[in-house]
C-alpha positions in Angstrom: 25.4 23.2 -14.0 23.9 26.3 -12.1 24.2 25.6 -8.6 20.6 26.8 -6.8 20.9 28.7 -3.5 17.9 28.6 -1.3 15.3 31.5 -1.1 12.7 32.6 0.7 9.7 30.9 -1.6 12.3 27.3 -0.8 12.6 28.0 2.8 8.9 28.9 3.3 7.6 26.0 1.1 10.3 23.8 3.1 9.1 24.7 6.5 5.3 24.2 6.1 6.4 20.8 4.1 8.5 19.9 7.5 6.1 21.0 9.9 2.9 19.1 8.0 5.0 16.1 7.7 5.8 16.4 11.6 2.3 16.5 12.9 1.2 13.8 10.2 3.5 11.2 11.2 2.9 11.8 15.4 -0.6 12.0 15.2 -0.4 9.3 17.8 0.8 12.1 20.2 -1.4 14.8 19.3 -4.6 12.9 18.7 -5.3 15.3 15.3 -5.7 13.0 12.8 -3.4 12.8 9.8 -5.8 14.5 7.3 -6.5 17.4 9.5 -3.1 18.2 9.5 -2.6 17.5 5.6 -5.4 19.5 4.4 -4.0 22.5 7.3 -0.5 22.0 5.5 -2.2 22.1 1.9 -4.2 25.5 3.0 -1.0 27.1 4.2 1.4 25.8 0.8 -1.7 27.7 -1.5 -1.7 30.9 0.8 2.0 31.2 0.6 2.6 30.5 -2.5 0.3 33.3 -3.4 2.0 35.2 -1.2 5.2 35.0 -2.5 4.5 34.2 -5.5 5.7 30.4 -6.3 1.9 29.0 -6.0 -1.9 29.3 -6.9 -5.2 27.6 -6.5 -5.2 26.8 -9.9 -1.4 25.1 -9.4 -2.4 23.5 -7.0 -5.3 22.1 -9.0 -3.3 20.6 -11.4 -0.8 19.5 -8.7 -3.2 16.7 -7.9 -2.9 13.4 -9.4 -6.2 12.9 -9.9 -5.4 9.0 -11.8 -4.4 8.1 -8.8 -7.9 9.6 -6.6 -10.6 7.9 -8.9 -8.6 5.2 -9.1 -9.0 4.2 -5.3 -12.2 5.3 -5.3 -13.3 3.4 -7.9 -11.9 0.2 -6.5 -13.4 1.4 -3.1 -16.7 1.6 -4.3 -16.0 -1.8 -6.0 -15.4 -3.5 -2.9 -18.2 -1.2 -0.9 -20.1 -3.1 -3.3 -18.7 -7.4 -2.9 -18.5 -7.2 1.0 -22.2 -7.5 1.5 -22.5 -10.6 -0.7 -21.2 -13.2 1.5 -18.4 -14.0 -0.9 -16.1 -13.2 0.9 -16.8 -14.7 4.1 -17.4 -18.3 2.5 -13.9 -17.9 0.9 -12.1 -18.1 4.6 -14.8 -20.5 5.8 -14.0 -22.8 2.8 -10.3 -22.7 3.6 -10.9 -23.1 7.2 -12.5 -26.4 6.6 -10.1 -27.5 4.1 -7.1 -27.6 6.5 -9.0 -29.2 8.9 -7.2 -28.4 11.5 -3.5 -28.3 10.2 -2.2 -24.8 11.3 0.7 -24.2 8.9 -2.0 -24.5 6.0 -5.0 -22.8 7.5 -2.0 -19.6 7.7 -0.5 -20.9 4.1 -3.9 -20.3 2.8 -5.4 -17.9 4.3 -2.4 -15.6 3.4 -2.5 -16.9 -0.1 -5.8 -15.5 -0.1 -5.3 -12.3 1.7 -2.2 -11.6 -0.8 -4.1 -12.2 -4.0 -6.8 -10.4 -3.2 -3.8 -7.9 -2.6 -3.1 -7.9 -5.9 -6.0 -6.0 -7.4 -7.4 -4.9 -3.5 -5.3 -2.6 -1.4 -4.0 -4.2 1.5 -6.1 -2.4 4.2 -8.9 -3.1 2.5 -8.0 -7.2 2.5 -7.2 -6.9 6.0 -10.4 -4.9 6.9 -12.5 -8.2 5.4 -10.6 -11.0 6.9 -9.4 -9.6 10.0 -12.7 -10.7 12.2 -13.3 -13.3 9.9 -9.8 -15.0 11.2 -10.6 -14.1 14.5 -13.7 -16.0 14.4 -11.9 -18.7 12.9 -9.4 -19.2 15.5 -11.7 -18.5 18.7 -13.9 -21.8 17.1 -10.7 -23.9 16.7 -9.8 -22.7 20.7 -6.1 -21.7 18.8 -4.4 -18.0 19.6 -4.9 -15.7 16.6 -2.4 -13.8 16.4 0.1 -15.7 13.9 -3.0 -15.4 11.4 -3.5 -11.7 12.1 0.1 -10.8 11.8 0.4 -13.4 8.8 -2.5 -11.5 6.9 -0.8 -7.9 7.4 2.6 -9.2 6.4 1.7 -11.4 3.7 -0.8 -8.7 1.9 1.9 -6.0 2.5 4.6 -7.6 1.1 2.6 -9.0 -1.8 0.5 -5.8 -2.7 4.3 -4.2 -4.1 3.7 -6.9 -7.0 1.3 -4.4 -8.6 0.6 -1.3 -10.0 -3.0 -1.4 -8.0 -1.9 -3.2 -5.0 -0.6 -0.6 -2.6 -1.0 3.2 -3.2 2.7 4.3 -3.2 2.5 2.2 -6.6 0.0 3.7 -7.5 1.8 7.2 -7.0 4.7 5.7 -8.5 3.1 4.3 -11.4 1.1 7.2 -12.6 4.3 10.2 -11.8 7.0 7.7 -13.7 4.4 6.7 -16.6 4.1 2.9 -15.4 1.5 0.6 -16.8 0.0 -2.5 -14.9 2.3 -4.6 -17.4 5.6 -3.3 -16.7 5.2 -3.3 -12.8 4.1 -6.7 -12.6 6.9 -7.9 -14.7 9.7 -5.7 -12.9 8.3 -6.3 -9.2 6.4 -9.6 -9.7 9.4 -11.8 -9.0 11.0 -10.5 -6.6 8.6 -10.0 -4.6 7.4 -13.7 -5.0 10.8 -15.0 -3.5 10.2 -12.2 -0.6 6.8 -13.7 -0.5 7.9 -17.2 0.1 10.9 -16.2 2.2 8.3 -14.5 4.6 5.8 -17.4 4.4 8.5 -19.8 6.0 10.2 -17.1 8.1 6.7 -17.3 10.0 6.5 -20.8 10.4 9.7 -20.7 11.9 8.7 -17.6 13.8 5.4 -19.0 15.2 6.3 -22.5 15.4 4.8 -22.6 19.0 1.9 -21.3 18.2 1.6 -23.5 14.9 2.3 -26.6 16.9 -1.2 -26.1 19.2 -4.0 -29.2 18.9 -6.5 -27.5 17.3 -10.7 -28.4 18.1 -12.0 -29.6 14.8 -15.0 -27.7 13.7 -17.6 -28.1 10.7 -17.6 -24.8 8.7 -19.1 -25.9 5.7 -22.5 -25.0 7.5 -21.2 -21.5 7.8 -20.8 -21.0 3.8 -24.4 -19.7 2.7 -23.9 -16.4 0.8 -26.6 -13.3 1.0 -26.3 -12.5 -2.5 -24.5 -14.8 -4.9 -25.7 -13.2 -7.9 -23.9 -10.1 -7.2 -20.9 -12.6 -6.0 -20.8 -13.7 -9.4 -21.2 -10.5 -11.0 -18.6 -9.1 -9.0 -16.1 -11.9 -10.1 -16.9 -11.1 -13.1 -16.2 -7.6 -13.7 -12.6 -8.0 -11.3 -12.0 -10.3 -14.3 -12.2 -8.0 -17.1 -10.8 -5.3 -15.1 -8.3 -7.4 -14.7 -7.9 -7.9 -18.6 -8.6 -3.9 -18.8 -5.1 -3.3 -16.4 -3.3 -5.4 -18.8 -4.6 -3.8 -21.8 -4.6 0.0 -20.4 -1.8 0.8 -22.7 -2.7 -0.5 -25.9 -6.2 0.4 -25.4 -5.0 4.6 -24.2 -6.7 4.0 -21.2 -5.6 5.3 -18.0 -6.2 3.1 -15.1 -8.9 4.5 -13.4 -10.7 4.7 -16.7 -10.3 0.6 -16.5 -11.5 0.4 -12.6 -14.4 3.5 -13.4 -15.5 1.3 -16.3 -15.5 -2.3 -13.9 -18.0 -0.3 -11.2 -20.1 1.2 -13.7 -20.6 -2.6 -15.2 -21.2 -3.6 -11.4 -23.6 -1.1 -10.5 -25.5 -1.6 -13.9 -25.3 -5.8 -13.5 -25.0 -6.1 -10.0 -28.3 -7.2 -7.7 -30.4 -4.2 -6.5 -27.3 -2.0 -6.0 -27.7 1.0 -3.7 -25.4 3.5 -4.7 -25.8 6.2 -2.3 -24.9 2.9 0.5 -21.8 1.9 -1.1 -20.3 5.3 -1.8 -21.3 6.1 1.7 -18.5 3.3 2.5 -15.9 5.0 0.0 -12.9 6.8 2.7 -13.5 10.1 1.7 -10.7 10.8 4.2 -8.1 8.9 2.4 -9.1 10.6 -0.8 -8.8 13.5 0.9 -5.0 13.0 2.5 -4.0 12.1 -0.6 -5.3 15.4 -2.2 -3.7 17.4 0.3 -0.4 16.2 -0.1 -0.6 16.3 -4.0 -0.9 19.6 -2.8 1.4 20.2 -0.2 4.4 18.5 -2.7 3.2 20.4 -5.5 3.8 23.6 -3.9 7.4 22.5 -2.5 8.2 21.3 -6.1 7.2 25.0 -7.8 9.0 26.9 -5.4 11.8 24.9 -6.4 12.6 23.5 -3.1 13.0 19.8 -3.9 15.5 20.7 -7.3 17.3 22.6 -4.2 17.3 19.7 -2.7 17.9 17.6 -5.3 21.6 19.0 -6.0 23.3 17.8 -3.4 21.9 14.1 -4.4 22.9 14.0 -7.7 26.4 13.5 -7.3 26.3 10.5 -5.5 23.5 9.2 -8.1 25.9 9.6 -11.0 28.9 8.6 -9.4 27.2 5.0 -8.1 23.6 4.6 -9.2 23.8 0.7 -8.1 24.7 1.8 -4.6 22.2 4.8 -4.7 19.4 2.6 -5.6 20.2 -0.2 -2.7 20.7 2.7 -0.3 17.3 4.6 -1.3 15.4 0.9 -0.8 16.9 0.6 2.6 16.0 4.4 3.4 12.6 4.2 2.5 12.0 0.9 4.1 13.2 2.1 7.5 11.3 5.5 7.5 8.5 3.5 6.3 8.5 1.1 8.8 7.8 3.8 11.5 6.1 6.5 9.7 3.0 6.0 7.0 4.7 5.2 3.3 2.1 7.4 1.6 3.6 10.8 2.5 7.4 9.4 2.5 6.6 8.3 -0.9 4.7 11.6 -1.7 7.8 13.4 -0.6 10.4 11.2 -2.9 8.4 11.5 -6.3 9.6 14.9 -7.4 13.3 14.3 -5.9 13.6 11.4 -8.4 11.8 13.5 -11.4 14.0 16.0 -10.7 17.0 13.7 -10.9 15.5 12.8 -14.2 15.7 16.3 -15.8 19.1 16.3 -15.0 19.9 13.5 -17.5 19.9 10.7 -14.5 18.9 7.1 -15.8 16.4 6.6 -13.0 14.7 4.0 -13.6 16.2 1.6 -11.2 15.4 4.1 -7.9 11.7 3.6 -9.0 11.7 -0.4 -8.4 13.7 0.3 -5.7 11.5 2.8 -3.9 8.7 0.8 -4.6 10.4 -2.2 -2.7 11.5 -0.4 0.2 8.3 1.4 0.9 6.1 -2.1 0.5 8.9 -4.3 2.2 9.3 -1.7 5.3 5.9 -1.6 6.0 6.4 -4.9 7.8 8.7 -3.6 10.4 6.1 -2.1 12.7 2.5 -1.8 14.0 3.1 1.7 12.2 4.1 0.6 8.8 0.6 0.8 6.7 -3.0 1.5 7.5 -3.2 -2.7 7.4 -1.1 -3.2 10.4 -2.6 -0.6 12.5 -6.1 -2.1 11.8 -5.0 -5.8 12.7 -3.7 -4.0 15.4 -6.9 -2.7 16.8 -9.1 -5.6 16.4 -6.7 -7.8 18.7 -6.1 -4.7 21.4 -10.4 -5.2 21.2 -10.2 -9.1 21.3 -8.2 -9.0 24.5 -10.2 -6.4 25.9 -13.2 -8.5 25.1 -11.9 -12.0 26.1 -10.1 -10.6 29.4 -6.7 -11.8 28.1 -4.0 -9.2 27.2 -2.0 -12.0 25.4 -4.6 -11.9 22.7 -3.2 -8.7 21.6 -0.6 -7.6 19.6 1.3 -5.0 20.7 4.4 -2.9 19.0 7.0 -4.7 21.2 5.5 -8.2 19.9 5.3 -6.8 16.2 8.5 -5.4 16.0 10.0 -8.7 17.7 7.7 -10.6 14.8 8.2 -8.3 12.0 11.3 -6.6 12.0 13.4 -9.5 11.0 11.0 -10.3 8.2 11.6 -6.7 6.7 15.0 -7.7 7.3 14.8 -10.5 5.4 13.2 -9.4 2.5 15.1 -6.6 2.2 18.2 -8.6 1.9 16.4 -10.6 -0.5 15.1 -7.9 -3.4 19.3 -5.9 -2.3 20.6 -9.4 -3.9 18.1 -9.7 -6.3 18.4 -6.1 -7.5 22.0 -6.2 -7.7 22.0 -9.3 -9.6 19.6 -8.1 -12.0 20.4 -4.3 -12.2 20.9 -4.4 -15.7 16.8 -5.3 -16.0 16.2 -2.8 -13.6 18.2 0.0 -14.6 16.8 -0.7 -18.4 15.9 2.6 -19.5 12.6 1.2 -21.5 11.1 -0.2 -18.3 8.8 3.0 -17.8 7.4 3.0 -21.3 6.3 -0.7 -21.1 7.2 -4.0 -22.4 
């Protein structure tokens, strides 16, 4: 094989990938938001590539992923459009009244709820809905909210890397490996149900103070009146065959945002007096946005052949131990993700793996395995997805509120909660993926069942 030596297209691509990485992930420190620096780092990849002659606008154009952008949109817009209804607010009210005032359920279910939303949702996006709604919940039952909080942010991050549309590193991983809704579910679904259960236990044991707390009963079943249940309905409805749709998406040649474009064009049509200038004035443009930037950003690094650079010095090991390769990779990209945003780490690791690929490398098994470690480390910290930051916030604003500092979370009291269950479930999909690395390594797993 030819070995590459770096360049001056590789070292200019590498160094605006390094530095746009750098000022994404401390964005804390700086105060410039993420996006400003992605869409700065995008600007600079197209103007050097011209300049040296690796990149173009119109690469850079096709760079971009774009099943992946009206995908969450579409699914935005989708749940711009439920949130008004009430629906989702009699949901936790229901469940609050059911566990009448036994803690380890109201969490139990509650979570349940939060992860299967999850499922189809985004996590941030669950979180985002049920956050006050817990808080509102546990300030009537006089009990500290903060097990429910962190229980919603863990539970929906660990359960959203069951599917292809449940966290958007799998949705980058999907669409750049060729993964239908199928095959994920049937290659992640399991193990990330034992992680699941594992991490539902872990925090009873974890909280079991908190858990153990007399409760004051309260009535919510006054609390369960819905603004709009025809849309409610509607909206059930059309998650239900988008559902079907996801399943189907193969057979039928769709890809998946065709399925989700299709559900909100049924919802807008069907739904109750449906405003769409309101709702796609609630779509995060700036998401969309990040994500197009580094579509970008990685598309340049891959055409000045940076990332094949790169990947050379990786393929080795791969060959020589791909079992070991794939563990380690999970481990990696858990503990990166755990402290930096998974989006851009995963952004990053896409064309390193395809590149592996072209090289003859049987990769399927450092797909599952990326996919795991991403979604499992984003438990280790208040920094480890968009959900945890947000649960963050509203309890930093609940103790500012209430006077109480011990109402909120902060990173010490995450990390203390958190990092052993990433730990934990870590350990669990390492034995599970070595047990079964046959089924994962299976080189039909990313052309469907």
């Amino acid at each position: 094989m030819e070995v590459l030596e770096m360049d001056t297209a590789m070292m200019v691509s590498g160094i605006i990938l390094v530095i746009t990485f750098v000022g994404i992930f401390t964005e804390g420190v700086h105060g410039f938001h993420r996006a400003k620096f992605a869409l700065g780092g995008a600007g600079a990849m197209v103007l050097a590539g011209q300049y040296f002659g690796f990149y173009s606008p119109d690469l850079a154009i096709e760079s971009i992923d774009w099943n992946v952008i009206f995908l969450l949109g579409a699914m935005m817009t989708v749940v711009a459009i439920m949130i008004p209804t009430g629906g989702f607010q009699m949901l936790a009210y229901r469940i609050a009244d059911f566990s009448k005032g036994r803690l380890f359920l109201l969490l139990a279910m509650m979570g349940t709820l939060v992860t299967v939303l999850s499922l189809l949702l985004d996590n941030v996006t669950t979180v985002v809905i049920f956050g006050p709604l817990i808080i509102l919940i546990c300030q009537s039952m006089k009990v500290n909210p903060i097990p429910y909080l962190l229980a919603a942010a863990l539970l929906s991050d660990t359960g959203g890397v069951a599917t292809l549309v449940g966290d958007p590193p799998n949705l980058m991983i999907g669409s750049a490996a060729g993964i239908d809704f199928n095959t994920f579910f049937y290659h992640m679904g399991g193990i990330v149900f034992v992680a699941w259960v594992a991490t539902l236990f872990a925090l009873k044991f974890i909280f079991k103070k908190e858990l153990s707390q007399k409760p004051v009963l309260q009535d919510f079943s006054q609390q369960e009146e819905m603004k709009d249940p025809y849309t409610w309905k509607v909206s059930l409805i059309v998650l239900g065959i988008m559902v079907v749709g996801f399943i189907m998406h193969r057979t039928l040649h769709w890809e998946a945002w065709f399925v989700a474009g299709m559900g909100l064009t049924l919802l807008v049509f069907f739904g109750k007096d449906v405003d769409m200038d309101e709702h796609f004035a609630d779509v995060e443009l700036t998401l969309l946005m990040f994500f197009l930037a580094l579509f970008i950003i990685v598309g340049g690094v891959e055409h000045s052949h940076f990332l094949e650079y790169i990947g050379q010095f990786i393929l080795p090991f791969v060959r020589e131990d791909l079992l070991t390769a794939a563990i380690l990779l999970m481990w990696v990209a858990a503990i990166m993700s755990a402290f930096i945003d998974n989006i851009p780490f995963t952004a990053a690791m896409i064309p390193i793996i395809l590149g592996l690929e072209q090289q003859g490398v049987n990769v399927n098994a450092l797909w599952w395995a990326l996919a795991a470690g991403v979604g499992m480390g984003g438990n280790g910290s208040h920094l480890g997805s968009t959900a945890n930051v947000f649960i963050v916030t509203i309890s930093e604003k609940l103790a500012k509120d209430e006077g109480d500092p011990s109402l909120a979370i902060t990173p010490g009291l995450w990390f203390r909660k958190g990092a052993p269950i990433m730990v934990l479930t870590l350990i669990i999909c390492s034995i599970i993926m070595t047990t079964f690395f046959g089924f994962y390594s299976n080189p039909s797993a990313a052309i469907g069942l």
